[in-house]
N, C-alpha and C positions, 0 to 999 in steps of 0.2 A: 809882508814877507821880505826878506832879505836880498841882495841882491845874488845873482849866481853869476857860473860860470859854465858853458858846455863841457864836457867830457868826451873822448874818443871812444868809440861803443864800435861792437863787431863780437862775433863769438872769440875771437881770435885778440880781444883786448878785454879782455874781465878787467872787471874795478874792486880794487882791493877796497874791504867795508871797515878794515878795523881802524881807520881814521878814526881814531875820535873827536875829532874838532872837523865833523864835517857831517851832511845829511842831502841825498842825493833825491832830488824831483824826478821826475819820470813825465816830459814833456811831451816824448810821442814815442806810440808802440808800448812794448811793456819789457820790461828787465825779470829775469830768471834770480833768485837767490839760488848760489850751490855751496854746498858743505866740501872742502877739498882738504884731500891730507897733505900735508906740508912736511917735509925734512928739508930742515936748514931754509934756505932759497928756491928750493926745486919742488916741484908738484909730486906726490910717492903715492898718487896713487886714483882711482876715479872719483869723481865726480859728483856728490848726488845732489838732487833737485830737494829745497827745503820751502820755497814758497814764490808766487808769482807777483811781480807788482806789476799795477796797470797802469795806466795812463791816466794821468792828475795824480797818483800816489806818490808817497815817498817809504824811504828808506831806508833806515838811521842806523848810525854804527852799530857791528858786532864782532865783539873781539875773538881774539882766538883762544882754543880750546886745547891745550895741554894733554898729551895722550899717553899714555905706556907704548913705544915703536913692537913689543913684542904683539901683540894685540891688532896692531893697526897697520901692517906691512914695512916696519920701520918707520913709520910716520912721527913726527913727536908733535905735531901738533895741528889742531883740524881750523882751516881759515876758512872764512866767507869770502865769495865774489860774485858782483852782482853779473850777469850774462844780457846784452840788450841786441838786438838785431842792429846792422848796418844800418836801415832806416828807421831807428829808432831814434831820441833825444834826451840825453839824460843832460842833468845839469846840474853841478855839485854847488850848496850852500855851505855857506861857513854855522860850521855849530853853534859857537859862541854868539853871532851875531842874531842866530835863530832864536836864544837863549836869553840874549840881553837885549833884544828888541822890544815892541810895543808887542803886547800878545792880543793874538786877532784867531776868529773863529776856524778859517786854513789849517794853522796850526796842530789848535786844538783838535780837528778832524784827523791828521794826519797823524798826529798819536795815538788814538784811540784808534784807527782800523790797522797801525802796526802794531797795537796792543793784542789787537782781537784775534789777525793773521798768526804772532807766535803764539798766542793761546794754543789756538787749533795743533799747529805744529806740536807745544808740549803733550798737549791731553792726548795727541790721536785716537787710538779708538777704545782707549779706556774708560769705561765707563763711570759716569758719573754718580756718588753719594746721593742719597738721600739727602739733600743740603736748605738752609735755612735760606730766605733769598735776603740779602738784607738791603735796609735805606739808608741816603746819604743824611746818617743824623751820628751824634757821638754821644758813647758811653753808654753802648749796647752791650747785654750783658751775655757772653756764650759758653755756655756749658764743656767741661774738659769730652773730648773726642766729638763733638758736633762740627759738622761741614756747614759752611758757608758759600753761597755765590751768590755771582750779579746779577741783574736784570737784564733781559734782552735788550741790544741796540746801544746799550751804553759799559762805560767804565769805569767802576766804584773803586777807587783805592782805600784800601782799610788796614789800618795801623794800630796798632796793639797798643793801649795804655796802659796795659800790663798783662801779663801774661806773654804766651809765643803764639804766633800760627806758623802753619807748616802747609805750603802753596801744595797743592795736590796727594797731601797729608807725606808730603816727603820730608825727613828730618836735613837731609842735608838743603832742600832749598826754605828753611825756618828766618821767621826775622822777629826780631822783638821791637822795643817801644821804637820811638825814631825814624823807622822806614817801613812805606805803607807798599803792603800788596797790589798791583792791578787785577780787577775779578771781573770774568765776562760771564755772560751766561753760559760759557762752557766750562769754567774752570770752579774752582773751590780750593777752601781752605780750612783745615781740623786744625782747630783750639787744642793744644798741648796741656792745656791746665783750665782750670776755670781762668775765662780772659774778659777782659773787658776791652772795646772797639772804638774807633772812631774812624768814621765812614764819609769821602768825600768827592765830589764827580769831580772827573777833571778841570773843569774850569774853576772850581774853588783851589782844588790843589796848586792849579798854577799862578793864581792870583798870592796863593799863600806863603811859596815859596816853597812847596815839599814837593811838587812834583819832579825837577830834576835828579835828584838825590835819586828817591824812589824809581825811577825810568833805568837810571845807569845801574843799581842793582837785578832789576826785571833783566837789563839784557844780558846782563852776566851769566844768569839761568840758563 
């Protein structure tokens, strides 16, 4: 793991998350994520709670969200900030160097239970498909409108070699050949057409070189 740096933490010092060349540890206590509306410089508006990181977790960028201000209190755009108590420790790494490092099992851990955390956050309490559970092999063949997800406890990225899927069978979060879906056992994804798959646990992915590509779309979601 990379080397860090501490951060000023208090309710009263939120950590802006849309660095992107950056991923914050969580060394003691635990940091709050909050969804906040933003006009211009200024905060427009409250606050809400989107997930808890604990202690030995991290945190990785998330950028901002673009809004209609009619809609959102004049807001135009909805930022993250991490929330950590006074006695807590956070401690920001450098992205790239997380990225261009030796890849070690930490890591890998630490994307997968942030993979898992926005899962939950996207599905909330929408029920889930009838879905195909699939394995980390390529050039599975899935039927136009069939759901797919992961297996418990792990994170299957699966990439279309042709065809579309569509993460939560939503059109606008669709991706084709090139970049691979993360699937937990809560989430799914309906095949757009007859498709054909290729399915790979995180540690293939990152050894492969698809895993970052695919991560910074996941968070764009």
């Amino acid at each position: 793991m990379s080397a860090s740096l501490a951060v000023p933490v208090g309710r009263h010092r939120p950590i802006a998350l849309g660095d992107a060349d950056a991923a914050w540890l969580v060394a003691r206590g635990s940091m709050d994520i909050m969804m906040v509306p933003m006009a211009g410089d200024g905060v427009a508006g409250t606050g809400r709670h989107v997930l808890t990181v604990p202690a030995g977790g991290m945190a990785f960028p998330l950028p901002d969200i673009p809004v209609d201000g009619t809609l959102f209190g004049g807001a135009d755009r909805i930022a993250f900030r991490g929330v950590a108590a006074l006695d807590g420790e956070v401690r920001r790494q450098s992205g790239a160097a997380l990225r261009d490092g030796d890849p070690d099992l930490d890591l890998i851990d630490h994307v997968e239970t942030w993979i898992a955390a926005l899962s939950e956050v996207l599905v909330g309490r929408e029920p889930a498909p009838a879905a195909l559970l699939i394995e980390a092999d390529p050039g599975q063949g899935v039927a136009a409108g069939q759901a797919v997800s992961g297996h418990w406890g792990a994170v299957t990225w699966v990439e279309p070699r042709s065809g579309r899927l569509r993460l939560l069978g939503l059109a606008e979060l669709a991706c084709g050949a090139g970049v691979s879906l993360p699937l937990t056992q809560r989430s799914w994804a309906v095949a757009e057409g007859e498709t054909v798959i290729d399915c790979r646990l995180t540690p293939t992915a990152l050894f492969g070189g698809t895993l970052w590509p695919s991560f910074d779309m996941f968070q764009s979601f």
